[in-house]
C-alpha positions as CSV (number, residue, x, y, z in Angstrom):
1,X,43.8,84.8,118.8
2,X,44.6,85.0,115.0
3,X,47.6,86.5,114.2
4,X,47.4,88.8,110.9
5,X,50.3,88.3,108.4
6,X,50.5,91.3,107.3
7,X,51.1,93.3,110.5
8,X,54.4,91.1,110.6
9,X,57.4,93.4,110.4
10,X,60.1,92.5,108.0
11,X,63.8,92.2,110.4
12,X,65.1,95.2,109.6
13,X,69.0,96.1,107.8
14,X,71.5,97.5,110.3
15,X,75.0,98.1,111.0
16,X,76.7,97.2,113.4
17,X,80.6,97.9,115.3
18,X,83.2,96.3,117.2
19,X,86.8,95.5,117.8
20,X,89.4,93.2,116.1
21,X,89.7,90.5,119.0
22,X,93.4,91.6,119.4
23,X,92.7,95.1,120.6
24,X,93.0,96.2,123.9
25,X,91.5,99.2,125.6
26,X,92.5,100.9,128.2
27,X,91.3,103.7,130.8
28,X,93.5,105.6,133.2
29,X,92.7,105.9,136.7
30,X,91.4,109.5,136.3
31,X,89.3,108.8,133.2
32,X,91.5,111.5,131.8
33,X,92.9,109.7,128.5
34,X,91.9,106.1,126.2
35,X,95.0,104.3,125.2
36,X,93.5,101.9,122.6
37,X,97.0,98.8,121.8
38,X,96.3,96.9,118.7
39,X,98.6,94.5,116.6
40,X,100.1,98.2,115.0
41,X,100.8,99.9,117.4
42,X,99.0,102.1,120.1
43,X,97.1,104.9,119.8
44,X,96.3,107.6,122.9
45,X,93.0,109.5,123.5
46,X,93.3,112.3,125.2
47,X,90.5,113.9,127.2
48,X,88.2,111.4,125.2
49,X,84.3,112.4,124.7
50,X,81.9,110.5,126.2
51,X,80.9,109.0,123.5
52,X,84.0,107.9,122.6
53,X,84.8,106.7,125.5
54,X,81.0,104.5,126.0
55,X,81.1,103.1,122.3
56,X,85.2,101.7,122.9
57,X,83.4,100.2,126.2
58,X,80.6,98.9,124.2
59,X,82.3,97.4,121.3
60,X,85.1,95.6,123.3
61,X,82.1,93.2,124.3
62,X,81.0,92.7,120.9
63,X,78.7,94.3,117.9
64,X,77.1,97.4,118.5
65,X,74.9,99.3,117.0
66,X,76.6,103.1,117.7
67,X,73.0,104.9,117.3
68,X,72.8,103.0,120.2
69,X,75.4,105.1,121.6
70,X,75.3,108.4,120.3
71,X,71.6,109.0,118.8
72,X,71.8,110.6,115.4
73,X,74.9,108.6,114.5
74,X,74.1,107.9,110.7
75,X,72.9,104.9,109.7
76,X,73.8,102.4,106.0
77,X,75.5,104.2,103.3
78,X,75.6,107.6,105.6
79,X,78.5,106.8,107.7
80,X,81.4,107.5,105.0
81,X,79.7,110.7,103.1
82,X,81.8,113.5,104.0
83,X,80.0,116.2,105.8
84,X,76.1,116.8,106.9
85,X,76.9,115.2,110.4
86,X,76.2,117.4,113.7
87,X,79.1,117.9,115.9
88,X,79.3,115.3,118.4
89,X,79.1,112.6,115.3
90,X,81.9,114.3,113.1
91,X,84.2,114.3,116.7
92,X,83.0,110.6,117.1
93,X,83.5,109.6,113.7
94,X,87.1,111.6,113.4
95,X,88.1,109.6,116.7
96,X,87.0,106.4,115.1
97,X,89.0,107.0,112.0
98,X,92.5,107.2,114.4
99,X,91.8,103.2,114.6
100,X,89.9,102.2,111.6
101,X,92.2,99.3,111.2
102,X,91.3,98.1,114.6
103,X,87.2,98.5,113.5
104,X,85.0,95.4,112.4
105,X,82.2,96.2,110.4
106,X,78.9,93.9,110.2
107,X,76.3,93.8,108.0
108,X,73.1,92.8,110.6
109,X,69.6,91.5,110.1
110,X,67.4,91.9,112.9
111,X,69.9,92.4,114.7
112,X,72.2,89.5,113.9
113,X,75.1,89.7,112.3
114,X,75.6,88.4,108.2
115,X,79.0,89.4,107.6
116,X,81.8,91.3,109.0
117,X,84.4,93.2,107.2
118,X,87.5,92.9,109.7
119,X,90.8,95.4,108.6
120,X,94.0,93.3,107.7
121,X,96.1,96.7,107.8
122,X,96.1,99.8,110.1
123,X,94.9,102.2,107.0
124,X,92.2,100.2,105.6
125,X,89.7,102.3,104.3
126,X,86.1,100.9,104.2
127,X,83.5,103.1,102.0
128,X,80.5,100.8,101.3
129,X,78.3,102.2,98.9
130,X,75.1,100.0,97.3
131,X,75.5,97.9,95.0
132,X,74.4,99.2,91.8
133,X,71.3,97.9,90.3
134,X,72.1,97.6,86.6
135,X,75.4,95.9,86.1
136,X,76.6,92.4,87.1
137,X,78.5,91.8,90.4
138,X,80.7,88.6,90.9
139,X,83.6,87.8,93.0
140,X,87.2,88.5,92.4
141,X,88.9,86.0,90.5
142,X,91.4,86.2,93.4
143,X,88.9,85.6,96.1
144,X,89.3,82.7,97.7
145,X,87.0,81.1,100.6
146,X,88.3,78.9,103.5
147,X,87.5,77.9,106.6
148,X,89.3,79.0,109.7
149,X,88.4,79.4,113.5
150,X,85.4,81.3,113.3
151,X,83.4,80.2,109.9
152,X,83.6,80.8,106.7
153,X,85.8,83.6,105.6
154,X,86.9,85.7,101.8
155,X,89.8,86.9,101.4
156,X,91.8,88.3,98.8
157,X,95.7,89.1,98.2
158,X,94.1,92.7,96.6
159,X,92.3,93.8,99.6
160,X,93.1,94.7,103.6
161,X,90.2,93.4,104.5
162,X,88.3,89.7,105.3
163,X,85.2,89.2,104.9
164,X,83.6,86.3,107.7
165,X,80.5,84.8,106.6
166,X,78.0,84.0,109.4
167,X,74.5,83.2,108.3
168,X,72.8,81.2,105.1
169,X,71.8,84.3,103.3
170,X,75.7,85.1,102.7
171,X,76.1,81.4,101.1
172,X,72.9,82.3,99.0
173,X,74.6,85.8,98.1
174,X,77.9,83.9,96.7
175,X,75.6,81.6,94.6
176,X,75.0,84.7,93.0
177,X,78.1,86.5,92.2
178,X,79.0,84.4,89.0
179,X,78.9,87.8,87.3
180,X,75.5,87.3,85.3
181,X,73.1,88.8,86.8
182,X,72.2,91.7,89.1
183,X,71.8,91.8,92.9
184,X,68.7,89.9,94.1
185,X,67.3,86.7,93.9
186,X,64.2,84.3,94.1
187,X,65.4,83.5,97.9
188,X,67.2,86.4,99.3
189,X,65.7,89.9,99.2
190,X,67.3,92.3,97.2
191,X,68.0,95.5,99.9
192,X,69.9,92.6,101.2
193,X,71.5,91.3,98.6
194,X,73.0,94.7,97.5
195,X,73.6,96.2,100.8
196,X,75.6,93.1,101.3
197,X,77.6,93.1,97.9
198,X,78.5,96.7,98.4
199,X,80.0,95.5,101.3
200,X,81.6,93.1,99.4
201,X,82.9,95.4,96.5
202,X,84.0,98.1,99.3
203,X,86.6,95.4,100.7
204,X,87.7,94.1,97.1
205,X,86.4,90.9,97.6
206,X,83.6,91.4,94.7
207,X,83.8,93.5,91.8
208,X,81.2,95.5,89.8
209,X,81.2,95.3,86.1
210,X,81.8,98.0,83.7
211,X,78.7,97.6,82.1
212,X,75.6,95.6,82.0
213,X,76.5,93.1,79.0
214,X,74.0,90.6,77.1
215,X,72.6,87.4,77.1
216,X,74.6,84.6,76.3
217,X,78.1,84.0,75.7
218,X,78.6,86.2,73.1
219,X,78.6,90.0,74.8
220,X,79.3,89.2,78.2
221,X,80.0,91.7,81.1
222,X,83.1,93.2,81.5
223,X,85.1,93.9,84.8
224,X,88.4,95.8,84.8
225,X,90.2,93.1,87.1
226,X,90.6,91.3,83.9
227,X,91.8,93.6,81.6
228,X,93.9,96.0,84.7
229,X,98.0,95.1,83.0
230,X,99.0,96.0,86.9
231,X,96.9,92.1,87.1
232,X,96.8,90.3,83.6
233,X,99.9,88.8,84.4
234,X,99.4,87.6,88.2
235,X,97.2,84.1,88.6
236,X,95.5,84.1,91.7
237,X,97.8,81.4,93.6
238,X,101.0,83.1,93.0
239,X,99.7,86.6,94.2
240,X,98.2,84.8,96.9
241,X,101.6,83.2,97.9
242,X,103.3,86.4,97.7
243,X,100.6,88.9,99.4
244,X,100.7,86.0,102.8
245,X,104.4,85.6,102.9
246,X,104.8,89.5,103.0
247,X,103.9,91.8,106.0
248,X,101.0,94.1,104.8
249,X,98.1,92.4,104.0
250,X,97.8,89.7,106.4
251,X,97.3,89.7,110.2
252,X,98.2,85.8,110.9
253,X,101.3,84.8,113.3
254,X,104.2,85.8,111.1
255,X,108.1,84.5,111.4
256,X,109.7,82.7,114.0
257,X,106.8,81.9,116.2
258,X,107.1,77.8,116.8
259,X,103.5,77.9,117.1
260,X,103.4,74.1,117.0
261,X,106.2,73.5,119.8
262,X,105.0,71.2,121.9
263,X,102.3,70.1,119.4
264,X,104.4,67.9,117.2
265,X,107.9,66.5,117.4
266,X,110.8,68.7,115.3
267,X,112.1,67.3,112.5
268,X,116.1,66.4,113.2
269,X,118.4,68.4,112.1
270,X,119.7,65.5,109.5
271,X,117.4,63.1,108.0
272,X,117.9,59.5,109.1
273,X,119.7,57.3,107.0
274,X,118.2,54.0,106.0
275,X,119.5,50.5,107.0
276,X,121.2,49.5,103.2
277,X,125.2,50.1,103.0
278,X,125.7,53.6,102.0
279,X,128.6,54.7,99.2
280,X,131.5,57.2,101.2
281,X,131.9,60.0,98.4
282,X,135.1,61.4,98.1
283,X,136.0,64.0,100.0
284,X,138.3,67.2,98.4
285,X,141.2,69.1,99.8
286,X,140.2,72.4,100.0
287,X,143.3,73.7,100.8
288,X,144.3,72.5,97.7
289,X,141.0,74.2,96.0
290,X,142.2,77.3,97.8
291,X,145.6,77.5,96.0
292,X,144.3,76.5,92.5
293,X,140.4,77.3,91.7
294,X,140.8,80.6,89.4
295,X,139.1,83.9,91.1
296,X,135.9,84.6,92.4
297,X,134.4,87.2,89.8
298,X,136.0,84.8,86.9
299,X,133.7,81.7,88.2
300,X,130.9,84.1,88.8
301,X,131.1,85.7,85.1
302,X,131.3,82.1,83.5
303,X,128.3,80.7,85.1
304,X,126.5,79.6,82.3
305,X,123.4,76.9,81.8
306,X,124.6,74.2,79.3
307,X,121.8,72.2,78.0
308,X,124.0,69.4,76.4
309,X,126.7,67.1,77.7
310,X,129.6,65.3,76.4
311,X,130.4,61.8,76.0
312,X,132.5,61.2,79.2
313,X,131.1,60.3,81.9
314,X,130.9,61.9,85.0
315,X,132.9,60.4,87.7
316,X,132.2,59.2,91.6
317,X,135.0,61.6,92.2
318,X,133.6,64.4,90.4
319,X,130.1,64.1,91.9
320,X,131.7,63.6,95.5
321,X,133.2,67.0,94.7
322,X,130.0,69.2,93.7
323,X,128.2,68.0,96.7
324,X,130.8,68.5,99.5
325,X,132.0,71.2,98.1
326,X,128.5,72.8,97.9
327,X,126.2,71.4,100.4
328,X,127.8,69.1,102.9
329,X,127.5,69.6,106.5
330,X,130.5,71.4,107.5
331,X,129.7,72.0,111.2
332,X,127.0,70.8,113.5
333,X,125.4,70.4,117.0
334,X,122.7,68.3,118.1
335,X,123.0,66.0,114.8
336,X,124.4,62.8,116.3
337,X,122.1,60.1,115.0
338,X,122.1,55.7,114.6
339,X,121.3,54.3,111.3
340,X,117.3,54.3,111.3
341,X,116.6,57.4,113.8
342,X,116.8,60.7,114.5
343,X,118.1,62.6,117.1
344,X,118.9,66.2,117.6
345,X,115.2,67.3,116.8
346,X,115.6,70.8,117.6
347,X,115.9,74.0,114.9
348,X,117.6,75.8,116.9
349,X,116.7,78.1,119.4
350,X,113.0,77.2,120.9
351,X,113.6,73.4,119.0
352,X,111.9,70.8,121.1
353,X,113.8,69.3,123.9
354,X,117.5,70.5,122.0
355,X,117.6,74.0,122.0
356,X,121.6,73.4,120.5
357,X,120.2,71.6,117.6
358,X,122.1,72.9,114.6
359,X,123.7,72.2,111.1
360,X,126.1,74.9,109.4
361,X,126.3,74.2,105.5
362,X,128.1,75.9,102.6
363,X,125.0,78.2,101.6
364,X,122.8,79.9,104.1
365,X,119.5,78.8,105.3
366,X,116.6,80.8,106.8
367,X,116.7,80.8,110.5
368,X,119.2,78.0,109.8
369,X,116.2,75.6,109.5
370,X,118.8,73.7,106.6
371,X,114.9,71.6,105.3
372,X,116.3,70.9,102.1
373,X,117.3,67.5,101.1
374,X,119.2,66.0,97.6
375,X,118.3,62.7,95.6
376,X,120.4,61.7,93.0
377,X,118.9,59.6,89.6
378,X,122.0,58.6,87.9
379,X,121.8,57.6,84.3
380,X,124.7,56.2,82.3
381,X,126.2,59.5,81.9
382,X,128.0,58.7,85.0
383,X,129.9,55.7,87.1
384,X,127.3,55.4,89.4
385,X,125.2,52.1,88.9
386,X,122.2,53.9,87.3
387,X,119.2,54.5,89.4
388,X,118.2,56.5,92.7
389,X,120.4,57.6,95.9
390,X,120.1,60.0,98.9
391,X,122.5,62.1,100.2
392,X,123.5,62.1,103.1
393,X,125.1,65.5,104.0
394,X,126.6,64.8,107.6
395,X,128.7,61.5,106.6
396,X,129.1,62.3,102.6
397,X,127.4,59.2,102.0
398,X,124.9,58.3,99.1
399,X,122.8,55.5,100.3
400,X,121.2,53.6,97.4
401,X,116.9,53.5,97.0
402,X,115.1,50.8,95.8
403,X,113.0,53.2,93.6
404,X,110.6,52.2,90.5
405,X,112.5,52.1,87.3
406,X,109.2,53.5,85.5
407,X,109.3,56.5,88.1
408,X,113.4,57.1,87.1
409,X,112.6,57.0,83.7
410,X,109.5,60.0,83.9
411,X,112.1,62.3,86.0
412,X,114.7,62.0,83.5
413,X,112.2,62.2,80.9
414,X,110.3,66.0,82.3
415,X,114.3,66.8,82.9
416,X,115.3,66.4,79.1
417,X,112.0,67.9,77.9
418,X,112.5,71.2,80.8
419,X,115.9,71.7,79.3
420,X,115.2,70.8,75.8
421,X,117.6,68.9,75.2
422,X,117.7,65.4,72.9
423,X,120.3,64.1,75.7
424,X,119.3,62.2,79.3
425,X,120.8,64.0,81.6
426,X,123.7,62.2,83.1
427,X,122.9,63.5,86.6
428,X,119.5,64.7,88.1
429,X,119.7,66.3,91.6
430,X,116.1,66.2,93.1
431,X,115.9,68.8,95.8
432,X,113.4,68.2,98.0
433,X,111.9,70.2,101.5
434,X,111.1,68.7,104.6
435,X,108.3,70.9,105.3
436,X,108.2,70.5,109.1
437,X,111.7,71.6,109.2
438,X,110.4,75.3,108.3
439,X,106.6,75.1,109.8
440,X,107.6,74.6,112.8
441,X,110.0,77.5,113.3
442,X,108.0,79.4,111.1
443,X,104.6,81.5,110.5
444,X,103.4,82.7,107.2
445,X,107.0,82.5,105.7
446,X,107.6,78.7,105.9
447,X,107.3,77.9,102.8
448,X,108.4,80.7,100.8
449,X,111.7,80.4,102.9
450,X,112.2,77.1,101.8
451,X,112.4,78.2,98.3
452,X,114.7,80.7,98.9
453,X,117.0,78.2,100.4
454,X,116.5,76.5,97.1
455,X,117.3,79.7,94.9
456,X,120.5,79.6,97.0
457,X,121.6,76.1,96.8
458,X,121.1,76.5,93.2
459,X,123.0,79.4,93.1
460,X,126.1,77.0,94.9
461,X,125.2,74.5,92.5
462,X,125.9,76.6,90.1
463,X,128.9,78.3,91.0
464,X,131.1,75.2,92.4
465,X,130.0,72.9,88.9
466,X,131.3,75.9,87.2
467,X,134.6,75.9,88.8
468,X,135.3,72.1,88.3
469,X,134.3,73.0,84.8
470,X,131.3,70.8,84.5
471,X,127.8,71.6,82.4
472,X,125.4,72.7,85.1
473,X,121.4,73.3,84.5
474,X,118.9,74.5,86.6
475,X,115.5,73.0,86.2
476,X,112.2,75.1,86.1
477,X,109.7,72.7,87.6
478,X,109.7,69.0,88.3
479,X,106.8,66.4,88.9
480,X,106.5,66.5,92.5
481,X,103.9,63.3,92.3
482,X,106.3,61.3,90.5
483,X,109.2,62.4,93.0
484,X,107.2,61.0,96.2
485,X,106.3,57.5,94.7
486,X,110.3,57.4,93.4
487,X,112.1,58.4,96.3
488,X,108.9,56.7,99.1
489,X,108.7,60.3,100.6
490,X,104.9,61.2,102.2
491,X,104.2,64.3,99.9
492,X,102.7,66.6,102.5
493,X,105.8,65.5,104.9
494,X,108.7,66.0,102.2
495,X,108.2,66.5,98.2
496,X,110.0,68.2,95.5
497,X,110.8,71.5,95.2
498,X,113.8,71.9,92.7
499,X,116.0,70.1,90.4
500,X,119.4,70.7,88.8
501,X,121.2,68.6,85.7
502,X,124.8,68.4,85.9
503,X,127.3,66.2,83.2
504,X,130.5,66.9,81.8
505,X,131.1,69.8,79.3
506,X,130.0,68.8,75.8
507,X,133.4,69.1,73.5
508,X,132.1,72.0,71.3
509,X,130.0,73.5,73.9
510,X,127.1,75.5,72.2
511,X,126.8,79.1,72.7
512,X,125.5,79.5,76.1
513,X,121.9,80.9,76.6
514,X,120.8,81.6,80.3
């Protein structure tokens, strides 16, 4: 028998609703209350309706259509107008909304879903609407796509939603949102394509443009993201960086989790020194220092940057100083080591196989994680024999690197140019992280911890080089690239994250400016 194409139906658009996979619902014995546990908190239905009761049921297996449940429950677009619903839908629908930030949302063809809109934050609100038909849609400049366990997801630091991508026709739809042309397209049929950028638009991960714009380059569309001063000023990585190291808009494992204990090896708590004789710095009496450095507030009120050094050089003594006095390991546990390995490879509490691990320092640490390490480039501004050391902050040693000369020279070079200064600076510190220190304590914040360990040790930097009366400077950026191949570190393992100039005080010191 002949089948007739035109009696085919077209798979028809559809909505469908579940449950965030880490919410948990449960039903006392005499079916007399719903308590629904999510990652917010928990919320308690009592004398729940039926309906209620079979659509929680329902959606804890997976997607479901709710007209499934409760006939007459409004379809696309109806579900979030206000009013014009019978009874039993507006109880249904005013139960829902008690854990909208527990409810996934799919877009469905035939029944399958093409993208779900899960809530990043109890009080997401989730108001599709259809795209409109007249004015360009695109993504958000600060959308960006990844893949994770699951697919293909959006997100964006703006929104408290993600959108997961699970069929071909919501690749097809991104092709289109390059803000030039309307919903719709020779392979993807337009109900689709703007039922599916509403949904889009509704969870800030697409935006509509103000108006329709021209042809060409010369009038193009214009969308508000671009022009909103709350946004001008943010680029999309650093909003990124702040929205996911903040509670709020992200539902990933956050703090001290060790999620990857037992997955790879700690870091020790002090990096292992090489096997080339290492210089013993001298080592202060800070008794001594207690009786004679002026006060506190004086120090604190005279920290100054001072871009330009004098002619004397700065001395092993001097340099031996700074660092003990402002990052030496004062007190540890765990960090007993041989030249060329590591032991004590715990971070502390929950640290693989040395749950004592531990280094106290003179400025504080996140969790105590301590991931920061220094590298000296010495130029002739000093006695050191020019080139590239790192310090060792258990034995106040600097062990000399056999490190390119061309790489010395571009550090030194991005220093003078950062500062502006004509000079070389007599002394670049090169702080760097190792990264592992903080992932594996930390979730979400690893990073971002890391740099405020920086801002700190900075801040020490700082105050003890003003104290001996040397010319300190704190560096904005550094070459990261160029800090790897000079000091042999494996950049996703360890790499640059700060730098600091120190020399002695020029004679007629220029007004200071920062």
């Amino acid at each position: 028998m002949a089948m007739r194409i035109d009696n085919l139906v077209a798979p028809q658009l559809s909505e469908l609703w579940s449950l965030r996979e880490d919410t948990l619902v449960e039903s006392d014995d005499g079916q007399a209350s719903l308590t629904v546990h999510d990652r917010w908190g928990t919320v308690v239905f009592e004398d729940p309706d039926p309906a209620l009761r079979q659509a929680l049921e329902r959606m804890t297996l997976g997607p479901v259509s709710l007209s499934n449940v409760l006939p007459g429950f409004p379809g696309l677009w109806e579900v979030d107008r206000p009013g014009g619903h019978g009874a039993e839908v507006t109880r249904l629908l005013r139960d829902l909304d008690r854990i909208r930030g527990s409810l996934v949302r799919s877009l469905a063809l035939g029944g399958t879903p093409v993208l779900s809109v899960v809530p990043l934050a109890r009080g997401a609100w989730f108001t599709p609407r259809p795209a409109p038909a007249d004015r360009p849609c695109r993504l958000s400049r600060f959308t960006v796509m990844r893949w994770a366990e699951g697919g293909l997801r959006l997100e964006s630091p703006l929104a408290h939603h993600r959108v997961q991508l699970h069929r071909s026709e919501a690749m097809l739809l991104l092709g289109m949102l390059d803000g030039t042309a309307q919903a719709g397209g020779p392979r993807l049929d337009p109900e689709l394509a703007r039922t599916a950028i509403g949904y889009l638009v509704a969870a800030r991960i697409a935006v509509v443009a103000e108006d329709a714009g021209e042809p060409g380059p010369d009038r193009p569309s214009r969308f508000t993201e671009d022009d909103d001063p709350r946004l001008v000023g943010w680029s999309p990585d650093d909003l990124l960086v702040h929205s996911r190291s903040r509670l709020g808009r992200s539902d990933g494992p956050f703090g001290a989790t060790y999620a990857h204990q037992g997955r790879m090896p700690a870091e020790p708590v002090v990096k292992p020194l090489g096997n080339r004789p290492a210089l013993a710095l001298y080592r202060p009496d800070l008794e001594e220092l207690r009786g004679g450095d002026e006060p506190f507030t004086s120090v604190l009120e005279r920290r100054r940057s001072v871009r330009d050094h004098g002619p004397e050089p700065l001395t092993e003594d001097r340099i031996g100083e700074l660092l003990f006095r402002a990052c030496r390991v004062r007190e540890s546990a765990g960090a007993g080591r041989t030249r060329g390995a590591g032991t004590g490879a715990g971070t502390g509490p929950g640290g693989d196989g040395a749950d004592a691990a531990w280094s106290d320092r003179p400025y504080p640490s996140m969790g105590s994680v301590y991931g920061l390490e220094l590298y000296l480039v010495a130029g002739p501004g000093t006695e050191l024999a020019p080139g590239a050391y790192h310090y060792d902050p258990l034995g106040h040693l600097l062990e000399p690197l056999d490190a390119p000369p061309g790489d010395l020279d571009e550090l030194r070079s991005t220093a003078r140019t950062l500062m502006g200064s004509e000079q070389q600076p007599p002394l670049l510190l090169v702080i760097t992280a190792r990264f592992r220190r903080a992932t594996h304590a930390f979730s979400g914040i690893a990073y971002t911890s890391l740099l405020k360990d920086v801002g700190v040790l900075l801040q020490n930097l700082y105050l003890v080089a003003t104290a001996m009366d040397l010319a300190p400077c704190a560096l904005a950026s550094g070459n990261s690239d160029t800090a790897a191949r000079a000091f042999g570190l494996d950049w996703p393992v360890e790499s640059s994250v700060g730098e600091f100039v120190v020399g002695t005080k020029p004679r007629e010191a220029d007004p200071p400016t920062a």
